[in-house]
C-alpha positions in Angstrom: -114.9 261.8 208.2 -118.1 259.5 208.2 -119.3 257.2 210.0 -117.8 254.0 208.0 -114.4 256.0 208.4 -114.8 256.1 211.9 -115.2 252.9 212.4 -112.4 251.8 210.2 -110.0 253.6 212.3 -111.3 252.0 215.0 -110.7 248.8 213.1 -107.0 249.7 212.2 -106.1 251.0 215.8 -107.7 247.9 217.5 -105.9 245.5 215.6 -103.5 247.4 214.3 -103.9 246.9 210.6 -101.5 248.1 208.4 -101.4 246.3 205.0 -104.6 244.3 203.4 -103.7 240.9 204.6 -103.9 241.7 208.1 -107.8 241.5 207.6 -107.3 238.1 209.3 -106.2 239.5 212.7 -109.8 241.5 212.3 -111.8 238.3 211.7 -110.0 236.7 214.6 -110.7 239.3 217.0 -114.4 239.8 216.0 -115.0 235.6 216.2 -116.1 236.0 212.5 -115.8 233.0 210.3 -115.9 233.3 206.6 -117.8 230.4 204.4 -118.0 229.9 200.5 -121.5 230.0 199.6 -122.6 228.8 195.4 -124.2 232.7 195.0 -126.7 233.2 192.0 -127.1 237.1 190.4 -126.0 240.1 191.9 -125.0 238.8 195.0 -121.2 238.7 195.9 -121.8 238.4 199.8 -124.3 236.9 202.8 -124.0 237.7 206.6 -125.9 235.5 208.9 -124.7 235.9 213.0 -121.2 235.9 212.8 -120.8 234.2 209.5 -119.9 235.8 206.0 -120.6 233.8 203.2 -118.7 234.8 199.8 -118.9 233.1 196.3 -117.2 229.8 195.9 -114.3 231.6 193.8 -113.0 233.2 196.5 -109.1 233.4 197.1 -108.6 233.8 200.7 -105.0 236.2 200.8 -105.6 237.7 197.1 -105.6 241.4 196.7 -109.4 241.1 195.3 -110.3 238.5 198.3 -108.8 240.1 201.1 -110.6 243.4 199.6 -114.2 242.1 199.0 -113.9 240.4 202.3 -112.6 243.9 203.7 -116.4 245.2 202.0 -118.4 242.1 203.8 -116.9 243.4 207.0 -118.5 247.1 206.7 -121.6 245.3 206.1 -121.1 243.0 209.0 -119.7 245.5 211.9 -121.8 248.5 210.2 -125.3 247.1 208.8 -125.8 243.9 211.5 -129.4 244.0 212.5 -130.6 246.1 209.4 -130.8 242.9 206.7 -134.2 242.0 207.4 -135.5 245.7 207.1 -133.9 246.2 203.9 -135.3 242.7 202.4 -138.6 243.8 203.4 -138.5 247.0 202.0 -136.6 246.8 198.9 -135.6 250.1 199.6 -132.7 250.8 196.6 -131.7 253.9 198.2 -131.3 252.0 201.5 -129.0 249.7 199.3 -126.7 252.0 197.8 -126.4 254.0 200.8 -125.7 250.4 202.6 -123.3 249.7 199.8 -121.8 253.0 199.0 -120.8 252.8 203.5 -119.2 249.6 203.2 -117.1 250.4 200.4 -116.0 253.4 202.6 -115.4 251.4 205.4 -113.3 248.9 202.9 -111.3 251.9 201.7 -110.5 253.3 204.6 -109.3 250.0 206.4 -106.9 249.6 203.6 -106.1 253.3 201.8 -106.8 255.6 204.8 -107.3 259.4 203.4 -104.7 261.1 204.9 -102.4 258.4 204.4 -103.3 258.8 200.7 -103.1 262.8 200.5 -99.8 262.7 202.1 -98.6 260.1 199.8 -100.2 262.2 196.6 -98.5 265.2 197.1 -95.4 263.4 197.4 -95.6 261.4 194.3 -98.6 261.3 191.9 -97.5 257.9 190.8 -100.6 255.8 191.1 -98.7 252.5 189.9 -96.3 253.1 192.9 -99.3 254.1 195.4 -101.3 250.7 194.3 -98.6 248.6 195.3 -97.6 250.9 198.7 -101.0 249.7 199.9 -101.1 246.5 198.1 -104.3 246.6 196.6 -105.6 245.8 193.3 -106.3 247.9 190.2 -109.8 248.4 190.3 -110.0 248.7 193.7 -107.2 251.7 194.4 -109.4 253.8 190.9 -112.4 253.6 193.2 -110.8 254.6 196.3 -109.1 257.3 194.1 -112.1 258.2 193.0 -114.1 258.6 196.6 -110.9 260.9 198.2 -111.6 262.7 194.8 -115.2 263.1 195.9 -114.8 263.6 199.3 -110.7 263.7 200.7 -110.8 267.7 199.9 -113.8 268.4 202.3 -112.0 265.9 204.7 -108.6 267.8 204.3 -110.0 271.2 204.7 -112.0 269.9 207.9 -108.9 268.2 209.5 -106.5 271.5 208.6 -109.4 273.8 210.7 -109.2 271.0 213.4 -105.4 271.2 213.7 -105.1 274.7 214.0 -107.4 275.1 216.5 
């Protein structure tokens, strides 16, 4: 499990988060107020102290909302301090690694990997699994797609933990 992970679980136990929408009892906790903000390009998300701005469209409580807020928050509660580096630099590896742990923290928060290898071998109904953890298309394919990647190292790591 990575960092990101880690701190997800952390996340989940603190305020014990168990489906998407509870996101809110997260932003409470953490005094972190979100704010629409009219975004140009690329840009889907802004943190500045313990503010996250998000594009004017947003819809606070949807299943795309709730999970590109859950993404702003592994930016915020992983990457707070490291903005102004990575604007300096323009360091694109630094941004996809940036990105590429917040969408792991976003994941985990909402589809953790055990949760969701359990829940394969039982069914391999994705249809069913999407709405178990009440997520959207798009986002439950690229979760599926990162326990692809990494959930059999993770497995095979957590099996040698339990045994010993």
């Amino acid at each position: 499990m990575n960092s990101s992970q880690q701190r997800a679980h952390e996340i989940r136990r603190r305020y014990r988060i168990t489906h998407p929408c509870d996101i809110e009892r997260v932003l409470e906790g953490e005094n972190i107020h979100v704010v629409p903000y009219p975004f140009k390009g690329r840009v889907n998300e802004v943190i500045v102290l313990n503010f996250i701005g998000l594009p004017l469209g947003f819809t606070p409580h949807s299943r795309e909302g709730d999970e590109l807020l859950a993404h702003a928050l592994g930016h915020y509660l992983l990457h707070a301090g490291n903005q102004p580096f990575f604007h300096l630099h323009h360091d694109r590896a630094v941004s996809r690694q940036m990105e590429h742990q917040a969408w792991d923290f976003a994941f985990e928060l909402f589809i953790p990997q055990l949760a969701l290898a359990r829940m394969l071998q039982k069914s391999g109904d994705e249809s069913d699994l999407r709405e178990h953890f009440q997520v959207s298309v798009d986002f439950f394919k690229r979760r599926l797609q990162a326990f692809r990647e990494d959930g059999a190292n993770y497995l095979h790591r957590r099996s040698a933990e339990v045994e010993t």
